[in-house]
PQR file with spaces between the fields and no chain letter, atoms N, CA, C, O and H, PARSE charges and radii, in Angstrom:
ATOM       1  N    UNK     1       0.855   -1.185    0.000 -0.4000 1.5000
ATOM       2  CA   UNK     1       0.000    0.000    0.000 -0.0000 2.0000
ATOM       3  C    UNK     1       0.893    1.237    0.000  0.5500 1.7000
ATOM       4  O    UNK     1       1.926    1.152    0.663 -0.5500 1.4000
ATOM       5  N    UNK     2       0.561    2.736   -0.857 -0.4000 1.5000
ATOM       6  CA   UNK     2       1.446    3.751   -0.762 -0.0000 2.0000
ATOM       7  C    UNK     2       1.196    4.114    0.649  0.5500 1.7000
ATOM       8  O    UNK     2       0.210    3.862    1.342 -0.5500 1.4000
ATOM       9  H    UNK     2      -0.279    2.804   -1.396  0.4000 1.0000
ATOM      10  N    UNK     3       2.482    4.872    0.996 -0.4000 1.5000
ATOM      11  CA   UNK     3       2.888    5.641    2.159 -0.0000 2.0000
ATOM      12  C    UNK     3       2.677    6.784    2.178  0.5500 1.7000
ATOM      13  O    UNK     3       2.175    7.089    1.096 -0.5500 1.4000
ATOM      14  H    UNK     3       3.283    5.077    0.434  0.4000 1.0000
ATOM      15  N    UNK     4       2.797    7.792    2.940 -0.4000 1.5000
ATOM      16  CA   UNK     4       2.527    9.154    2.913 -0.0000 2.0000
ATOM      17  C    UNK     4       3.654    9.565    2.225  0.5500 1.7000
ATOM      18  O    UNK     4       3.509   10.434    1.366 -0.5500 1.4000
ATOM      19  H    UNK     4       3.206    7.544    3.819  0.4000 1.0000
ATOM      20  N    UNK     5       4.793    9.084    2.451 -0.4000 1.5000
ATOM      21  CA   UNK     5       6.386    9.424    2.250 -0.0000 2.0000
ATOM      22  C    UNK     5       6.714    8.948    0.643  0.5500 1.7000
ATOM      23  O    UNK     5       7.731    9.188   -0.006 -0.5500 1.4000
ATOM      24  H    UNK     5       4.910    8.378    3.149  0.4000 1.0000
ATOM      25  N    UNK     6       5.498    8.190    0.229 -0.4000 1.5000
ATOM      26  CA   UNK     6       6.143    8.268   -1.443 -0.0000 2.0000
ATOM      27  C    UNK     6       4.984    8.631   -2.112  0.5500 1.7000
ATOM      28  O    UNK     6       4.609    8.132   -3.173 -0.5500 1.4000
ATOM      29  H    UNK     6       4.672    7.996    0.756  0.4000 1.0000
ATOM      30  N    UNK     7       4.168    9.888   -1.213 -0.4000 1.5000
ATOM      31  CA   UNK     7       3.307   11.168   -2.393 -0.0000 2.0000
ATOM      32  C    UNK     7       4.405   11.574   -2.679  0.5500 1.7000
ATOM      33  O    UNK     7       5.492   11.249   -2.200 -0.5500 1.4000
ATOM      34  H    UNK     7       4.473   10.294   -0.351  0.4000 1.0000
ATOM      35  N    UNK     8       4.037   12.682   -3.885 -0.4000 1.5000
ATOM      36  CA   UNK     8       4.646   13.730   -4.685 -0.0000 2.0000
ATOM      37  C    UNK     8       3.938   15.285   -5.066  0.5500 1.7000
ATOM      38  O    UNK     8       2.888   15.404   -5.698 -0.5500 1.4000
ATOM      39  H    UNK     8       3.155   12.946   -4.273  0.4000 1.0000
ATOM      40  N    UNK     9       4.470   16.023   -4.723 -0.4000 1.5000
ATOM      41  CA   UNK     9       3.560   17.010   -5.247 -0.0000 2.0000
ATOM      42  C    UNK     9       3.647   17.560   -7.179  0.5500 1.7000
ATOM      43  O    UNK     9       4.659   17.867   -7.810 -0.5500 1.4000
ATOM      44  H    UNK     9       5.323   15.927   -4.210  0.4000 1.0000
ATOM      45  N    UNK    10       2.699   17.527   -7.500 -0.4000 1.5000
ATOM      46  CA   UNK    10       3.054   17.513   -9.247 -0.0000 2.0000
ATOM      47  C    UNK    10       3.343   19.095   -9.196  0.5500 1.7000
ATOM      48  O    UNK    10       4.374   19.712   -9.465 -0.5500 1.4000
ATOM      49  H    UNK    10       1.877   17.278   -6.987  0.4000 1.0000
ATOM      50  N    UNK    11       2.048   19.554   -8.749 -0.4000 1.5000
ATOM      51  CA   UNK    11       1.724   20.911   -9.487 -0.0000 2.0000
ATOM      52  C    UNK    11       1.348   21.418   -7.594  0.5500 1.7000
ATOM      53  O    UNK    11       1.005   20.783   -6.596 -0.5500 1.4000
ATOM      54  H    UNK    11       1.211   19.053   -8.531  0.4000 1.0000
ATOM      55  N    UNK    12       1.648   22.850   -7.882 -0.4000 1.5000
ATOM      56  CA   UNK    12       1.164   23.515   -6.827 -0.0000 2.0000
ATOM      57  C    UNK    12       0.224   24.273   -6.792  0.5500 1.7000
ATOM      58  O    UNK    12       0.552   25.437   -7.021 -0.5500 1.4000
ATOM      59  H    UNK    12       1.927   23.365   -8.692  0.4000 1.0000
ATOM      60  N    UNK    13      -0.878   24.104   -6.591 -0.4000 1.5000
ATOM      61  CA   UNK    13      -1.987   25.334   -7.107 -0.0000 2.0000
ATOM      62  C    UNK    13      -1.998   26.948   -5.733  0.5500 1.7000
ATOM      63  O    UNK    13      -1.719   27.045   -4.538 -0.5500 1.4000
ATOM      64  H    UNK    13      -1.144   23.158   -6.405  0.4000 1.0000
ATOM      65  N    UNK    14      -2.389   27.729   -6.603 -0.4000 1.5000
ATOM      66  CA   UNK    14      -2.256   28.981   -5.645 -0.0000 2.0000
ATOM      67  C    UNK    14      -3.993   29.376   -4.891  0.5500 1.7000
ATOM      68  O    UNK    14      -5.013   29.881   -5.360 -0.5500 1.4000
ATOM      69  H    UNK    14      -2.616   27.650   -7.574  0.4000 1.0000
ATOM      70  N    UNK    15      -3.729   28.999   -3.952 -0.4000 1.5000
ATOM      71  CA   UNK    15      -5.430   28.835   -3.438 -0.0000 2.0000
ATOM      72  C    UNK    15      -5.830   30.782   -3.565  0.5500 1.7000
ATOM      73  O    UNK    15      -7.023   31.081   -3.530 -0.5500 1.4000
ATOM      74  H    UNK    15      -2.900   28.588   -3.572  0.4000 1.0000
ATOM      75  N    UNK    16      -5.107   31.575   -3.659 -0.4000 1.5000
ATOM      76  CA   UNK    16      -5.624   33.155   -4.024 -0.0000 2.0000
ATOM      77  C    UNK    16      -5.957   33.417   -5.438  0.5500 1.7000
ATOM      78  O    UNK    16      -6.138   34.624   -5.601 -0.5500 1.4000
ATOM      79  H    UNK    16      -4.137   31.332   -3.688  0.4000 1.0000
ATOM      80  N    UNK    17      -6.098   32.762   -6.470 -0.4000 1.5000
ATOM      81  CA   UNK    17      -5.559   32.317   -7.859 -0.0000 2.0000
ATOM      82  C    UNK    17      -7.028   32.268   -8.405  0.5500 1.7000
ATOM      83  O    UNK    17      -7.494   31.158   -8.662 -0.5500 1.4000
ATOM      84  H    UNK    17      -5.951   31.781   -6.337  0.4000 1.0000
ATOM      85  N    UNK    18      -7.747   33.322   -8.590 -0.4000 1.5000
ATOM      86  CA   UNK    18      -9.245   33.060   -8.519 -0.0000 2.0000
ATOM      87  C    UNK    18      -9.771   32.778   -9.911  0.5500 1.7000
ATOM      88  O    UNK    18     -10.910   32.457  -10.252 -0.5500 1.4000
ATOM      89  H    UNK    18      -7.369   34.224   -8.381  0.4000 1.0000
ATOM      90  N    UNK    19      -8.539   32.997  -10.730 -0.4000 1.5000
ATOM      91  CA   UNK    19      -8.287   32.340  -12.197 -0.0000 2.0000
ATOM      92  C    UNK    19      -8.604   30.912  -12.880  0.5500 1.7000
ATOM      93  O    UNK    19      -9.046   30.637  -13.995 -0.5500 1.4000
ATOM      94  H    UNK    19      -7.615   33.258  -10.453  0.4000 1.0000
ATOM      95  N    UNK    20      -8.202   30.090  -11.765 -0.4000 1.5000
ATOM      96  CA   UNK    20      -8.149   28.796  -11.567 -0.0000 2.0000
ATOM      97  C    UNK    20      -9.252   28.084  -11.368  0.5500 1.7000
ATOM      98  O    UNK    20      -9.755   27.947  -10.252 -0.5500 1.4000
ATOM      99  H    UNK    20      -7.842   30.313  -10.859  0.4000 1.0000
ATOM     100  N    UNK    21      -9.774   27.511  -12.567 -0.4000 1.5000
ATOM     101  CA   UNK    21     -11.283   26.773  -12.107 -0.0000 2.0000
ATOM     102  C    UNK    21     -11.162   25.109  -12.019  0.5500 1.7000
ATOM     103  O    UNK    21     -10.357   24.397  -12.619 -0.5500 1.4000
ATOM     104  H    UNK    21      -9.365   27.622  -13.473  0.4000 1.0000
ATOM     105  N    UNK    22     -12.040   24.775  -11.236 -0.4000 1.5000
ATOM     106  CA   UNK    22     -12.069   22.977  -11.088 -0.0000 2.0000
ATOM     107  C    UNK    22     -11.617   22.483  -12.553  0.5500 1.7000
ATOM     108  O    UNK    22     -10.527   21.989  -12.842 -0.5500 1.4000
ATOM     109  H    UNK    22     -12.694   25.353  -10.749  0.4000 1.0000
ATOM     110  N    UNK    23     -12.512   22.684  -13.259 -0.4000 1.5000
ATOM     111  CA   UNK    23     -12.081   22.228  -14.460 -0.0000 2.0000
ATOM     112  C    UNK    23     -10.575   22.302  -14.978  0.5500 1.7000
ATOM     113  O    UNK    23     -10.062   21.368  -15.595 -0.5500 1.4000
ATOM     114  H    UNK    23     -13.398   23.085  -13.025  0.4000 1.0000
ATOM     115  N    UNK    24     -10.119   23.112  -14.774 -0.4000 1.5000
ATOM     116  CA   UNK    24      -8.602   23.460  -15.179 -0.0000 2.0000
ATOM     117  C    UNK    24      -7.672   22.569  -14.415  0.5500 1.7000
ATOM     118  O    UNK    24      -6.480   22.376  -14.656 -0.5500 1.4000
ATOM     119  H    UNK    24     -10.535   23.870  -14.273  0.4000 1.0000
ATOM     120  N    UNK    25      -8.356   22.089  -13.516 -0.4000 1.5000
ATOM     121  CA   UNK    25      -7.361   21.357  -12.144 -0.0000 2.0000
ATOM     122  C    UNK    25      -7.467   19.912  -12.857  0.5500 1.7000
ATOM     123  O    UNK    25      -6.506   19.351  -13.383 -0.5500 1.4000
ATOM     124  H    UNK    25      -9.324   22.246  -13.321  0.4000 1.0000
ATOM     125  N    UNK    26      -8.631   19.452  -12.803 -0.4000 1.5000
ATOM     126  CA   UNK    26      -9.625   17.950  -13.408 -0.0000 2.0000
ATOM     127  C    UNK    26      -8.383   17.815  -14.697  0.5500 1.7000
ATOM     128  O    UNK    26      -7.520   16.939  -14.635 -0.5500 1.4000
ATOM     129  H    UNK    26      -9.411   19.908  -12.375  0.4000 1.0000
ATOM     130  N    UNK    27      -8.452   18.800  -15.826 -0.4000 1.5000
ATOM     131  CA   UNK    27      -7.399   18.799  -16.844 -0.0000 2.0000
ATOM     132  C    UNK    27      -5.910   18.616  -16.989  0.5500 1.7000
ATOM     133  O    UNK    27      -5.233   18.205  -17.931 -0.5500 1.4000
ATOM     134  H    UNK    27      -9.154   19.511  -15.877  0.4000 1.0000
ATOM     135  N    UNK    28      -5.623   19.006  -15.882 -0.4000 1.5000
ATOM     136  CA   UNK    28      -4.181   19.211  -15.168 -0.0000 2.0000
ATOM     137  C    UNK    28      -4.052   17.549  -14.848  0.5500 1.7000
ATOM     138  O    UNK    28      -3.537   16.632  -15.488 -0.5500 1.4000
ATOM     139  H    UNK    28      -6.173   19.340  -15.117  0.4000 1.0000
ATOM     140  N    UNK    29      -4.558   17.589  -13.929 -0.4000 1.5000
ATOM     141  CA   UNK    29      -4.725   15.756  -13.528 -0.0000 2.0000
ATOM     142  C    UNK    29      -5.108   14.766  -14.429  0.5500 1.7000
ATOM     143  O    UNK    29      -4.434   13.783  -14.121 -0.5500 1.4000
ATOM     144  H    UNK    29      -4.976   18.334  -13.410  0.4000 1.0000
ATOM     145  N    UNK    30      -5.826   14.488  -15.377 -0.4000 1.5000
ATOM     146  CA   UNK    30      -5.784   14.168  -16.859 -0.0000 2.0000
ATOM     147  C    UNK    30      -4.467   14.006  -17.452  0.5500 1.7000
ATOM     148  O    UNK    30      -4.116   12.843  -17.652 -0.5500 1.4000
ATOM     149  H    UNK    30      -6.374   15.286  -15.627  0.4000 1.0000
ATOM     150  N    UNK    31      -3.784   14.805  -17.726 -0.4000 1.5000
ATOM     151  CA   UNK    31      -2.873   15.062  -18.507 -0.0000 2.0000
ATOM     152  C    UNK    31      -2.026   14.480  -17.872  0.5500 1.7000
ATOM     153  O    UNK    31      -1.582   13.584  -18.590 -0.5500 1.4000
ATOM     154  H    UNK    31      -4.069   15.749  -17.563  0.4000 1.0000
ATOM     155  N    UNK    32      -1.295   14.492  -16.410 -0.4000 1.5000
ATOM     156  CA   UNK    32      -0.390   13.906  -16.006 -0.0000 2.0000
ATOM     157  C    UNK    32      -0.679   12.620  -15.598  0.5500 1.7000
ATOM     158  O    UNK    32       0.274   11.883  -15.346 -0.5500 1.4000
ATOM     159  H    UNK    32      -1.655   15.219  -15.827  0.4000 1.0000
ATOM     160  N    UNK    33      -2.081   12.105  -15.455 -0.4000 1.5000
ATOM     161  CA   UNK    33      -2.174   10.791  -15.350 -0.0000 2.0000
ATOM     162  C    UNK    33      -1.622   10.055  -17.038  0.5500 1.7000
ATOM     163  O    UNK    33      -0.950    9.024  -17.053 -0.5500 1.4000
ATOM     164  H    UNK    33      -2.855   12.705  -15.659  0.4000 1.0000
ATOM     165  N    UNK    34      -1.958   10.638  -18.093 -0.4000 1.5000
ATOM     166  CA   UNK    34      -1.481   10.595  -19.025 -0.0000 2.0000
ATOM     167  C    UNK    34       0.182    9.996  -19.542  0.5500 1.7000
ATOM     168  O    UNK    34       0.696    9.064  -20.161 -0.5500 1.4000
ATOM     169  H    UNK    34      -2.504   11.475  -18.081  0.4000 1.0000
ATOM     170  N    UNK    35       0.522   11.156  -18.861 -0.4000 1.5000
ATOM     171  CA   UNK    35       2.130   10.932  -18.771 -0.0000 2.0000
ATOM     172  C    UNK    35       2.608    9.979  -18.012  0.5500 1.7000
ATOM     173  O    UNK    35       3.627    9.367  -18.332 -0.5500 1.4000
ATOM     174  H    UNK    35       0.105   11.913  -18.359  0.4000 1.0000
ATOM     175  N    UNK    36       1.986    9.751  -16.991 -0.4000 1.5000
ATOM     176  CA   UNK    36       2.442    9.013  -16.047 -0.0000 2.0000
ATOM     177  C    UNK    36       1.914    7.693  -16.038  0.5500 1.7000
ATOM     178  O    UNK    36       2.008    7.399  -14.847 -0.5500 1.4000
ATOM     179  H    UNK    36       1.158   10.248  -16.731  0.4000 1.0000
ATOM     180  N    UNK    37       1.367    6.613  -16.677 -0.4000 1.5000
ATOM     181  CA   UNK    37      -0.214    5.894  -16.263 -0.0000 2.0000
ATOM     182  C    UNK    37       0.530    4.772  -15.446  0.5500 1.7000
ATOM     183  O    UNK    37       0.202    3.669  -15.883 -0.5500 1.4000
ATOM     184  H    UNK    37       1.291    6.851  -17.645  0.4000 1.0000
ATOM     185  N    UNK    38       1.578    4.678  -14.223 -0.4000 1.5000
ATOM     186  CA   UNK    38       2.218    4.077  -13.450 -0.0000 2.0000
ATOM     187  C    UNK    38       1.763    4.643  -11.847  0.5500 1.7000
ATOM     188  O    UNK    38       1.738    3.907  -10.861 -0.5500 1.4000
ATOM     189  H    UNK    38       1.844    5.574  -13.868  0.4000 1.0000
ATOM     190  N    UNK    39       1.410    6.140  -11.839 -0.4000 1.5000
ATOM     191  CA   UNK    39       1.279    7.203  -10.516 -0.0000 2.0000
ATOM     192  C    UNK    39      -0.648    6.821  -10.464  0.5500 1.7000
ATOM     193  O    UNK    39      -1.244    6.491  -11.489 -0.5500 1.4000
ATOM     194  H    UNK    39       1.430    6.739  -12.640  0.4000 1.0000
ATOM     195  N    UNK    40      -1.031    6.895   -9.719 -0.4000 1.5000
ATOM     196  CA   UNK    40      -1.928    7.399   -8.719 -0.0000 2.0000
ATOM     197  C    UNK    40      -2.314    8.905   -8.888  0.5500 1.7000
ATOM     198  O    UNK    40      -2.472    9.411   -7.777 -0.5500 1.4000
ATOM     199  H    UNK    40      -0.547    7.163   -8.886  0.4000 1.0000
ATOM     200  N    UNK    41      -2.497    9.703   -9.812 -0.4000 1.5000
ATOM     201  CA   UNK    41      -2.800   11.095   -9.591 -0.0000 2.0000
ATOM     202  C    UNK    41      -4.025   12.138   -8.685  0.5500 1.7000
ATOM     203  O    UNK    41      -5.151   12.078   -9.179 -0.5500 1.4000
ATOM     204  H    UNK    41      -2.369    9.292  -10.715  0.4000 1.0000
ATOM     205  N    UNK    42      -3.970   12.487   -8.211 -0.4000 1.5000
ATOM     206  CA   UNK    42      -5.020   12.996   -7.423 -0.0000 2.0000
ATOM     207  C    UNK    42      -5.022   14.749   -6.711  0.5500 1.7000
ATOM     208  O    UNK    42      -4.079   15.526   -6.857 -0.5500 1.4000
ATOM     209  H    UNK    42      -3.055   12.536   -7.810  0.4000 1.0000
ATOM     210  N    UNK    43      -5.904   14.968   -6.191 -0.4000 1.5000
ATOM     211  CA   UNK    43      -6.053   15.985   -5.337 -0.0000 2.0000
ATOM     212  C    UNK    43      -5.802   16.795   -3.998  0.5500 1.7000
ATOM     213  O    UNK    43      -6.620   17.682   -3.755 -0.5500 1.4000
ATOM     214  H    UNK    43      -6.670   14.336   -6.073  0.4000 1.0000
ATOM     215  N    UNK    44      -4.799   16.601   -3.133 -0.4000 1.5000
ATOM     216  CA   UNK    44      -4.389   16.850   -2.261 -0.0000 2.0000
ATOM     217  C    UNK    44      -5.231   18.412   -1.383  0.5500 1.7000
ATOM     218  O    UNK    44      -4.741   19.527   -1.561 -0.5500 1.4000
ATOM     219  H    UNK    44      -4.134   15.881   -3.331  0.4000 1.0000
ATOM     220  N    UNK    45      -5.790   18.325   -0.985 -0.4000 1.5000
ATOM     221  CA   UNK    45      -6.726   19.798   -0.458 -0.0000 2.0000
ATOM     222  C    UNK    45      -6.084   20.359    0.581  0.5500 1.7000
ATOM     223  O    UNK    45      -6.342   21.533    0.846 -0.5500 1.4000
ATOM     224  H    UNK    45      -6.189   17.419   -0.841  0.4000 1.0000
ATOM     225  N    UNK    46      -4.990   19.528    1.479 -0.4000 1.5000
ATOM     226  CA   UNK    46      -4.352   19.868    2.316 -0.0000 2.0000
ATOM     227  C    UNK    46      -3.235   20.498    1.946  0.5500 1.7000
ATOM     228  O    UNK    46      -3.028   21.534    2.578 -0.5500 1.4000
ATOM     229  H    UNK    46      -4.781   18.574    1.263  0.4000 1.0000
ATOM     230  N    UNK    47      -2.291   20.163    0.974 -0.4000 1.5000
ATOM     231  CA   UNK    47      -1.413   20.901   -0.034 -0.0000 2.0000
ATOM     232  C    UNK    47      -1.787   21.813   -0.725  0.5500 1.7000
ATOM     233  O    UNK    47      -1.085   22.763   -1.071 -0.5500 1.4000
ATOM     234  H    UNK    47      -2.459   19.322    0.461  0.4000 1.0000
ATOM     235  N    UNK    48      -3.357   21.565   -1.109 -0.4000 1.5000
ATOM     236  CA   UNK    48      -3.639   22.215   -2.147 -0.0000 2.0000
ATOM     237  C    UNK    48      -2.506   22.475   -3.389  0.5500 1.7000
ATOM     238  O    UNK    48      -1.778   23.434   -3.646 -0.5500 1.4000
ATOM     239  H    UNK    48      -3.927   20.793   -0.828  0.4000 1.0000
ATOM     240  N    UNK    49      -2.687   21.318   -3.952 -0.4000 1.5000
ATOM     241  CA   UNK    49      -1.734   20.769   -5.142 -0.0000 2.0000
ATOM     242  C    UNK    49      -2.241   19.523   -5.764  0.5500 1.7000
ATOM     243  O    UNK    49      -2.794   18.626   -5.128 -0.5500 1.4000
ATOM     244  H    UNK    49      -3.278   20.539   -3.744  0.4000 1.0000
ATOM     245  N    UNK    50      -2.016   19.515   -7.075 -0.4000 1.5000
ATOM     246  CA   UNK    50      -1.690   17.773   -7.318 -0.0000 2.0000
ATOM     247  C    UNK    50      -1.040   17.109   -7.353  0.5500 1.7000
ATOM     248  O    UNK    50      -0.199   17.265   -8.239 -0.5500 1.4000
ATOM     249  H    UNK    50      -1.566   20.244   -7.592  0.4000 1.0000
ATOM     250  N    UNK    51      -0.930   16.144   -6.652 -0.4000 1.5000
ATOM     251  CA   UNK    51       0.161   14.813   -6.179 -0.0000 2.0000
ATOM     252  C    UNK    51      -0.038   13.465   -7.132  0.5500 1.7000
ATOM     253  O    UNK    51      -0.725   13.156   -8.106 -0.5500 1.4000
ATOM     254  H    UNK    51      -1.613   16.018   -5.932  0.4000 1.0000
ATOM     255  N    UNK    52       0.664   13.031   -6.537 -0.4000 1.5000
ATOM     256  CA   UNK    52       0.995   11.871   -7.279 -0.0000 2.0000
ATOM     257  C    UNK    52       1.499   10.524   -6.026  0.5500 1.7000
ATOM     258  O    UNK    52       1.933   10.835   -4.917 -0.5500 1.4000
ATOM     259  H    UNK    52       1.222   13.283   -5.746  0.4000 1.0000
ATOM     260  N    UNK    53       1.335    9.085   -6.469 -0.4000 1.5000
ATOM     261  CA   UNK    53       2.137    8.340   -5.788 -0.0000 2.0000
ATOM     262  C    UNK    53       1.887    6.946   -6.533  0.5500 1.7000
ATOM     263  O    UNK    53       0.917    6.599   -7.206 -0.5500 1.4000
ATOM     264  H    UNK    53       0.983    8.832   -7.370  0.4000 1.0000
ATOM     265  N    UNK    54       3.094    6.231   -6.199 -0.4000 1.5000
ATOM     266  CA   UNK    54       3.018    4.555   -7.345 -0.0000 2.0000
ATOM     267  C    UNK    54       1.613    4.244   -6.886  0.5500 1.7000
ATOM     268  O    UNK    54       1.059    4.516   -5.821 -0.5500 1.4000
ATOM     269  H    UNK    54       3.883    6.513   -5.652  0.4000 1.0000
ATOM     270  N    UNK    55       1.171    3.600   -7.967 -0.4000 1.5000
ATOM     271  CA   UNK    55      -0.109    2.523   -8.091 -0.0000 2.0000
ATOM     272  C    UNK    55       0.376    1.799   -7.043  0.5500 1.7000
ATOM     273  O    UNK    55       1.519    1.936   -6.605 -0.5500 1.4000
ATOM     274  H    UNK    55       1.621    3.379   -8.833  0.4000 1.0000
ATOM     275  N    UNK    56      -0.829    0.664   -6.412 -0.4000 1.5000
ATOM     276  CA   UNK    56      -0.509   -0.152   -5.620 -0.0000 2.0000
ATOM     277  C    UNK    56      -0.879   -1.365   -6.741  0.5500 1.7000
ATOM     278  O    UNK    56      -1.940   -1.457   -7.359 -0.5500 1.4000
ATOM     279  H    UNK    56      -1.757    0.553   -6.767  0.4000 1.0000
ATOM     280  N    UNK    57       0.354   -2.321   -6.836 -0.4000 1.5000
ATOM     281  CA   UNK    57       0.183   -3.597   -7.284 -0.0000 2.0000
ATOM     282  C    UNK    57      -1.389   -4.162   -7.072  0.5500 1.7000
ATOM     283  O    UNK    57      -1.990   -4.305   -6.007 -0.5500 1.4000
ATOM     284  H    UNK    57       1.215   -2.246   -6.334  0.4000 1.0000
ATOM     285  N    UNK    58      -1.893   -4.457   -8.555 -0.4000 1.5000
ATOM     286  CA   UNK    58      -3.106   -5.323   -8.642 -0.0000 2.0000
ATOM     287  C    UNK    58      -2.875   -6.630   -7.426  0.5500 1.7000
ATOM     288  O    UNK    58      -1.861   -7.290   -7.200 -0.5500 1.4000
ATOM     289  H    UNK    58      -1.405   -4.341   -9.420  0.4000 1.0000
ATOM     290  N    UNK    59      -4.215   -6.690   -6.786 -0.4000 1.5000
ATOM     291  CA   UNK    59      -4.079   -7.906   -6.388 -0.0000 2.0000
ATOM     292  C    UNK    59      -5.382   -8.268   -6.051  0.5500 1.7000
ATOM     293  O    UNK    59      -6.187   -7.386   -5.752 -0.5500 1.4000
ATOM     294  H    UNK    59      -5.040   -6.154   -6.969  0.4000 1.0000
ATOM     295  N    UNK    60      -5.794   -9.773   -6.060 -0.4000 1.5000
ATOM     296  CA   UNK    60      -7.431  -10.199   -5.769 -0.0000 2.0000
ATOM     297  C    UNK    60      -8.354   -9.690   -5.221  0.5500 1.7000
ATOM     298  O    UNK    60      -7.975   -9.867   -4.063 -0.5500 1.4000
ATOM     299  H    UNK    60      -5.141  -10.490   -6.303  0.4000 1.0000
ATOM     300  N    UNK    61      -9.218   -9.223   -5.137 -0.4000 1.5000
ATOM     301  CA   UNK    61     -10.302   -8.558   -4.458 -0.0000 2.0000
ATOM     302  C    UNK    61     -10.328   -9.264   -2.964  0.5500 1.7000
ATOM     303  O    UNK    61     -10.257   -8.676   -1.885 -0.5500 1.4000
ATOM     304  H    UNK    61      -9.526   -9.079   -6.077  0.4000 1.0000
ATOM     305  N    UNK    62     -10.468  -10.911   -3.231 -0.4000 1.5000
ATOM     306  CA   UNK    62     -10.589  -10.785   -1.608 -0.0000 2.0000
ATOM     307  C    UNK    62      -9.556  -10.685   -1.066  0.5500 1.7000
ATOM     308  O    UNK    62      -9.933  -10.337    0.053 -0.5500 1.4000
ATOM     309  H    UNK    62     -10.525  -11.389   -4.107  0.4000 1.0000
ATOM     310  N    UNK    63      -7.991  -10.755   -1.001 -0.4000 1.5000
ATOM     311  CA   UNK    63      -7.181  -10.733   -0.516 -0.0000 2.0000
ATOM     312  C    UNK    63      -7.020   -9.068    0.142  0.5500 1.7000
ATOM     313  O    UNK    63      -6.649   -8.739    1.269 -0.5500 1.4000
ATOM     314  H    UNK    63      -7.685  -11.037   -1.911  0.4000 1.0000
ATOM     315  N    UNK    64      -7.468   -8.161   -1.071 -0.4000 1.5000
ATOM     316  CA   UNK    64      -7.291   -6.906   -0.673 -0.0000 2.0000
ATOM     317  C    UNK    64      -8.371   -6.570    0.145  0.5500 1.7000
ATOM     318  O    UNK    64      -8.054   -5.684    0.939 -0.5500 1.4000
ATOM     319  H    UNK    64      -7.769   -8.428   -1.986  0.4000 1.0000
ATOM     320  N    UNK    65      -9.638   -6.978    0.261 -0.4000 1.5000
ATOM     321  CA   UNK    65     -10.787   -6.861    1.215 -0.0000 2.0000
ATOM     322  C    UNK    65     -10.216   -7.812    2.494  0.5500 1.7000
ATOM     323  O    UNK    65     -10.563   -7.427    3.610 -0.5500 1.4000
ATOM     324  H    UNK    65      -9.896   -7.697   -0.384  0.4000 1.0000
ATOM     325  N    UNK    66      -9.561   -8.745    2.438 -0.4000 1.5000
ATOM     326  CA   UNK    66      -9.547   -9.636    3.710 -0.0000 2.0000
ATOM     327  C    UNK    66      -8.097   -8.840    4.405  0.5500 1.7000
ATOM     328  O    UNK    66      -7.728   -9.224    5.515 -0.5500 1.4000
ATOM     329  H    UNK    66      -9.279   -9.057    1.531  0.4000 1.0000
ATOM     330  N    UNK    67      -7.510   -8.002    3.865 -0.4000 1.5000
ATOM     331  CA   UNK    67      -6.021   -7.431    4.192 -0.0000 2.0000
ATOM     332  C    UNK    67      -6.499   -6.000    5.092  0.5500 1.7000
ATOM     333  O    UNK    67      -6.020   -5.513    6.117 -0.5500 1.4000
ATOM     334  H    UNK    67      -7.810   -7.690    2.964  0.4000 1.0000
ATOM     335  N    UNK    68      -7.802   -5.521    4.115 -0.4000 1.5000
ATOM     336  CA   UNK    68      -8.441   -4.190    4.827 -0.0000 2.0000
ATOM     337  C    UNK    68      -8.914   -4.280    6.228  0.5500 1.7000
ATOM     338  O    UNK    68      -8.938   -3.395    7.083 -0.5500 1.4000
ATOM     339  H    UNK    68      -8.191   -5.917    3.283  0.4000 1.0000
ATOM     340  N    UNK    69      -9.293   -5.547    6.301 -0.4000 1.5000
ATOM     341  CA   UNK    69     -10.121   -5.463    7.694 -0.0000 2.0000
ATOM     342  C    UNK    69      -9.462   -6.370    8.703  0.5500 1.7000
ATOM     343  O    UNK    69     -10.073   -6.750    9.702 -0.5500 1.4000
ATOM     344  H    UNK    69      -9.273   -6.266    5.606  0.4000 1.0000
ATOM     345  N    UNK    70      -8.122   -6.743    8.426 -0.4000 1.5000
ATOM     346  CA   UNK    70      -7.164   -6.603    9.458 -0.0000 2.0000
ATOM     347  C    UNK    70      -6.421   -5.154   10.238  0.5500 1.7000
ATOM     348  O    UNK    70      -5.907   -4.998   11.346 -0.5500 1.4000
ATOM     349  H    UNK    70      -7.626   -6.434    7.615  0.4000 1.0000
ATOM     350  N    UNK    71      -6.603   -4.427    9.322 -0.4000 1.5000
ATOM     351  CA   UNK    71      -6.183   -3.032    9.620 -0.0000 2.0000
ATOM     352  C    UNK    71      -6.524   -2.600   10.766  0.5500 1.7000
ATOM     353  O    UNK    71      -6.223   -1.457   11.109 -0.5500 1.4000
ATOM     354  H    UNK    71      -7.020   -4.553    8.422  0.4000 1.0000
């Protein structure tokens, strides 16, 4: 499973930046999932940025459901 320690920040968005619409972000993340189709791309609201981090290796549904609820 990824770690906190192998996010990435892609892009930094400027939360004063009133320029900047969802859509433009949604596009942003698109594109580098694009480039990347190995990363995890996503939304970070706490950074306020888009991050990135490795895929987690495919693995069986129940193994990954029976792994969750050991947690």
């Amino acid at each position: 499973m990824g770690t906190e320690s192998e996010k990435r920040i892609m892009l930094r968005i400027d939360p004063n930046d009133e320029s900047i619409t969802l859509k433009d972000i949604m596009q942003r993340i698109q594109e580098i999932q694009r480039q990347h189709p190995d990363l995890d791309v996503f939304f970070d609201g706490d950074e306020y940025a888009v991050c990135s981090r490795p895929k987690e290796k495919a693995r069986p549904i129940a193994e990954a459901v029976e792994g969750k609820k050991k947690v």
